[in-house]
N, C-alpha and C positions, 0 to 999 in steps of 0.2 A: 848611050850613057850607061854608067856603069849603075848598077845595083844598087841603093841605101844599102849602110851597115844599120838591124834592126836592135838597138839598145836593149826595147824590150821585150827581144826573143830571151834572152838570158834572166833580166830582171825587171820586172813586173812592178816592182816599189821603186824605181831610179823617177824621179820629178825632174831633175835637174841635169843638164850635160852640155859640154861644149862641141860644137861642130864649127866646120866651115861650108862656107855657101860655093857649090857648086854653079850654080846657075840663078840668075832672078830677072823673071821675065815678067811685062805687065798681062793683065786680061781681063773681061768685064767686071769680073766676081773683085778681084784687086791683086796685087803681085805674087805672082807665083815663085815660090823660091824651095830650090834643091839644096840638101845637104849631102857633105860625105857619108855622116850617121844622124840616128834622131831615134829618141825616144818618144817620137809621138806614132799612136799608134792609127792607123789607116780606117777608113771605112770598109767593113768585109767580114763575110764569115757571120752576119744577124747582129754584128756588133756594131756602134757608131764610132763617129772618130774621135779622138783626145783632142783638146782645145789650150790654150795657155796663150804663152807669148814667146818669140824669138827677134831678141835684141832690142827687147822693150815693145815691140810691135805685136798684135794684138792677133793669133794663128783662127780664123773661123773653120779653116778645112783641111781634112788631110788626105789624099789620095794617092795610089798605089798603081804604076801602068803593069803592065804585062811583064815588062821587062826586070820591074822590080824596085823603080824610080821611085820614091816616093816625095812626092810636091805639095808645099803647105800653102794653105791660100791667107795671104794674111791682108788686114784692113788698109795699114797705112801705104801708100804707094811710094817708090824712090827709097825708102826708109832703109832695105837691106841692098846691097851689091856684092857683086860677085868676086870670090876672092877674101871674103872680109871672115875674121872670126868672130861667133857670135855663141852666148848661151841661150839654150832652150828650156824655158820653163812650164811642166804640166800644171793642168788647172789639177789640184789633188782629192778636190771633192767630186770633179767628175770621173775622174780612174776611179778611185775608191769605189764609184756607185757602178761603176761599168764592171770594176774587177767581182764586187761580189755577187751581180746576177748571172756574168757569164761562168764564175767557177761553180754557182749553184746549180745552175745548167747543168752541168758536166754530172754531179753529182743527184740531181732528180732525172735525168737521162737515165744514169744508170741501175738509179731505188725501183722507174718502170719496170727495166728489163728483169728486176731480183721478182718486184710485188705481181707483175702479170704476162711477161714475156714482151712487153711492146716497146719496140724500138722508134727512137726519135729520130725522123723525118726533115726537120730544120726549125728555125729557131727565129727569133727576134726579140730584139734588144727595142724594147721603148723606151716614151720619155717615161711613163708611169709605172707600167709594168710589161715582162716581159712573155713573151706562150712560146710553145716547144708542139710541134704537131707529132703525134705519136701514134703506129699501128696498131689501134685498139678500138674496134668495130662497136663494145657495148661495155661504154664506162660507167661506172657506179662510183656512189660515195664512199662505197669500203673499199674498192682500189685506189682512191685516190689520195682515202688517209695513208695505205698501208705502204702507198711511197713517199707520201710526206713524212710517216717516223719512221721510214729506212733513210731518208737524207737528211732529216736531224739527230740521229743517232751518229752519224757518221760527222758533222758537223760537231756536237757538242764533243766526242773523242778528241779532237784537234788532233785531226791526222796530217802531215805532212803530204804536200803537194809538189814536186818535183819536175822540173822542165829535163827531155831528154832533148840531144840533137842525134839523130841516127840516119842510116842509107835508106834505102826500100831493102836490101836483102834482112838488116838489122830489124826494121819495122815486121817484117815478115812472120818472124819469130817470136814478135809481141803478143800480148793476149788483148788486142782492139779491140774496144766496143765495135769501131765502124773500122773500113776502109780507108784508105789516104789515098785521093785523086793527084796526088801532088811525085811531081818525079826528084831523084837527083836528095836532098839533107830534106828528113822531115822534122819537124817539132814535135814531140809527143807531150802530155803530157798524163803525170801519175798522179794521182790517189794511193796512198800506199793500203794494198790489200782490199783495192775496191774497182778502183776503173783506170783506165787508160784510154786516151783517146787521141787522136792526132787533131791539133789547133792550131791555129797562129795567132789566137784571143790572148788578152790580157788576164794573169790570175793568181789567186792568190796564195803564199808558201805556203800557210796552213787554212786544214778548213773552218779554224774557229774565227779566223778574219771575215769568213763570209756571213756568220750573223743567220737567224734563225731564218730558211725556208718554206714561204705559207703558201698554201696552191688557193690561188683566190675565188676561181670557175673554173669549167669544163665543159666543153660543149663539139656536139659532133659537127667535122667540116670536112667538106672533099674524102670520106668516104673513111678519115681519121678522127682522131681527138684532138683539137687543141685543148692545151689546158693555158691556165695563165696564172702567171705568178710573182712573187716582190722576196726578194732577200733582204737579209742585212738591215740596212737603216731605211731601204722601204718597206721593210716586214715591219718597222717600228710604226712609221709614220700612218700605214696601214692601219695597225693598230689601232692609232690613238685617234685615226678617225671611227673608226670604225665602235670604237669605245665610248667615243665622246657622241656619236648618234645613236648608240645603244640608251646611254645616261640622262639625255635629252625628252628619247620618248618615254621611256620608264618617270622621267620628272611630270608630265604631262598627264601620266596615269596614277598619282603621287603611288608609285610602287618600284618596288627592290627595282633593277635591273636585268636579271637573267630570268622575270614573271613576265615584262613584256609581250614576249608572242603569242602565249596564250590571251593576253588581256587584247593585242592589236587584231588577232584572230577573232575573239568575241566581236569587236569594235568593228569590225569590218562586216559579220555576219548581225549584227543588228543596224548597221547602215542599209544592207540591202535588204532588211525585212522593214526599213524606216522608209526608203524610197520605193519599194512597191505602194506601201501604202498610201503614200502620198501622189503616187500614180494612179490610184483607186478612186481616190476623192477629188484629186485632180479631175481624170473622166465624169465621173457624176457631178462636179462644175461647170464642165463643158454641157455635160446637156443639156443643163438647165439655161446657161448664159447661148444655148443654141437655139433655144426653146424661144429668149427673149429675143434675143436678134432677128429670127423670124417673122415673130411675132410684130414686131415693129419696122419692118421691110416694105420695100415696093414690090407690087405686083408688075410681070413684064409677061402678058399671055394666064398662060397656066401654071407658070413657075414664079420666084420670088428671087429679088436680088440686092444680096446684102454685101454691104461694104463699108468699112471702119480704117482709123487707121490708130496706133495704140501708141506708147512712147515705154522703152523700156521692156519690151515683152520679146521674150525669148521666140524663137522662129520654132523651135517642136511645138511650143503651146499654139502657136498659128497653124502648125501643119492639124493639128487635134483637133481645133475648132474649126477650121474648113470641113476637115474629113464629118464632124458630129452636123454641119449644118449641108451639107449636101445628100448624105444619108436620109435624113429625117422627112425633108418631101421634096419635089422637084426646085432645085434654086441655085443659083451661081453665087459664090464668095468670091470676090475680092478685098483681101486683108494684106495690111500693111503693118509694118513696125519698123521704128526709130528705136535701133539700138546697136550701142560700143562703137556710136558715131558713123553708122553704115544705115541705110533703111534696105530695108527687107520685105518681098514680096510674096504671097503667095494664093495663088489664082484655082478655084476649083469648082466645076461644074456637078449635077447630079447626069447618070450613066442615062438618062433618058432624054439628055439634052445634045445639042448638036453645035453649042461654039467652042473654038478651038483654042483653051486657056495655055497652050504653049506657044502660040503665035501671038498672042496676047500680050502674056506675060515677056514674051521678048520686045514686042515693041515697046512694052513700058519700062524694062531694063535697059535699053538704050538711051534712054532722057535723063536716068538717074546714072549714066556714065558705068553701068554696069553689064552684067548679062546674065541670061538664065535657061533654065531648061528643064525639060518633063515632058508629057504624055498631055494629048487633049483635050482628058478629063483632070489632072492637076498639075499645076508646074510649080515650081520657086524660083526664086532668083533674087541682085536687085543689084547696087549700086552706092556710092560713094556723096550722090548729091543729096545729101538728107534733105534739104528743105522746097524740092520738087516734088516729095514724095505725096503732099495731098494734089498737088496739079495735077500727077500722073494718075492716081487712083479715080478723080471727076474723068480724065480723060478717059479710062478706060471703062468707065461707068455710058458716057455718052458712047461710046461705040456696042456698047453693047443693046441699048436702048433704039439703038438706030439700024440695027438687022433686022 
């Protein structure tokens, strides 16, 4: 099969164009159909494909074989036949959004190579946003401004953007950012007085189409930097989240907006000087409530053995109280809690006693439909049958009584 003619190798703004259907075939996904040309553009190259309609029918996919065919997957089946003339229309807020992160690309590709020498690696086009993995072993925040306002420098200019079609001997003579793996007419594209690069992406005439470039994060991967970032109308929307959770917590602290960090920075180091404390008097509650639990315990031998079962109580303050009443003189814990509609176990001996609170505590994890595990001397676990959980704690009391 011959080639598609690609519309928008030439132009990047065409939505609309007439073709004829080469071929329409059915398949799982839904009719596959071939044109002579099409301005829809393929999946390939970190970018996704162009979406719309052809002859009213509804295009989900576009793909590009080897040979150069490109086949639109579209929803309604029988709908197109072969032979027939038809128009093709793009979805225009998807190019739009596809044209200005991949021409932003081109252009924070090449602010890296000005701001630190690192060359970009490959690329992807998200649904949110898009990252570029770049040879740069140890990224900082002042490399990563000083390519964010070398590509908004060049952006706010509205430099003109230029599609070449040239050979390999022509490309040769170019001044590439990268190499073209491609043999035979390549695409290039210009930046005038800034970059060139060979593409077959979507992009746009000028750079002031593509809309402010904000590098969102950075973080080391595979031995590079991905960075990741939003153009154009996602640098907006970016924004105005990012604005409107600024304004949110700043309303919360009734303070300006850009006073926040230092006040959620306070707010955070007086949370954890509030929870140690409360983990202080927490423990000194434990001992005293260890003190009484003992105190009002069965004797089994020379050791004591206590068991409760609580509604509501967090399983750390269980593991606390175990640990504070087995420390204190020889005795076994068995404690239990009813909570967030689960019961919860936790089985602990003192180190001079000899039954095995992880064999234990498993077989009472099985009655409550659940399971569990530990050491010995302490286990947790439990299970989903909340209201066996006093059955299971008598039973595990009678076994312990009857060693």
């Amino acid at each position: 099969m011959q080639p598609t003619a690609k519309l928008y190798f030439s132009d990047s703004s065409l939505l609309e164009f007439s073709a004829t259907v080469i071929e329409a075939r059915q398949s799982p996904r839904g009719d596959c159909v071939v044109l002579d040309q099409t301005a829809f553009y393929p999946t390939g190259g970190g970018q996704p494909n162009d979406t719309g309609t052809i002859g009213g029918a509804r295009v989900i996919d576009v793909v590009e074989d080897e040979e150069g065919s490109i086949t639109h997957v579209i929803e309604q089946p029988g709908v197109i036949k072969p032979g027939q003339n038809v128009i093709g229309s793009i979805d225009r807020a998807r190019r739009m959004d596809h044209l200005q992160q991949h021409s932003g690309q081109h252009i924070l590709s090449q602010a890296f190579v000005q701001a630190c020498g690192a060359h970009t690696r490959s690329f992807h086009l998200g649904a949110n946003a898009s990252t570029i993995d770049i040879e740069l072993q140890s990224p900082t925040n002042e490399i990563m401004r000083a390519a964010e306002d070398i590509a908004n420098a060049v952006v706010f200019e509205d430099r003109p953007m230029r599609v070449h079609l040239v050979n390999e001997d022509e490309a040769s003579r170019l001044p590439l950012r990268k190499e073209s793996a491609l043999q035979g007419e390549i695409r290039v594209i210009e930046i005038e007085n800034f970059d060139w690069s060979p593409c077959g992406g979507t992009h746009a005439a000028r750079t002031g189409q593509i809309g402010m470039i904000a590098i969102r994060s950075h973080e080391r991967a595979k031995k590079m930097t991905r960075v990741e970032f939003v153009c154009g109308n996602r640098a907006l929307a970016d924004y105005r989240l990012a604005n409107n959770t600024a304004v949110a917590v700043a309303r919360l602290f009734s303070a300006e907006r850009d006073s926040t960090p230092d006040l959620v920075a306070r707010a955070i180091q007086e949370s954890k000087s509030a929870k140690k404390r409360i983990r202080d008097l927490l423990e000194r509650a434990m001992i005293a409530e260890a003190a009484e639990m003992l105190a009002a315990s069965s004797k089994i031998g020379d050791a004591r053995l206590v068991h409760a079962v609580f509604d509501g109580r967090e399983v750390e303050e269980l593991q606390m109280l175990a640990a504070k009443l087995v420390q204190r003189e020889p005795s076994i814990a068995l404690l239990a809690t009813k909570y967030e509609g689960a019961a919860r176990l936790v089985f602990a001996r003192s180190p001079s006693l000899d039954a095995n609170m992880s064999q234990l505590l498993a077989e009472a994890c099985e009655k409550l439909g659940g399971r569990g595990g530990g050491k010995p001397e302490m286990a947790q676990g439990g299970g989903p049958n909340i209201h066996a959980v006093e059955q299971v704690i008598e039973e595990a009391v009678t076994k312990i009584l009857a060693r």
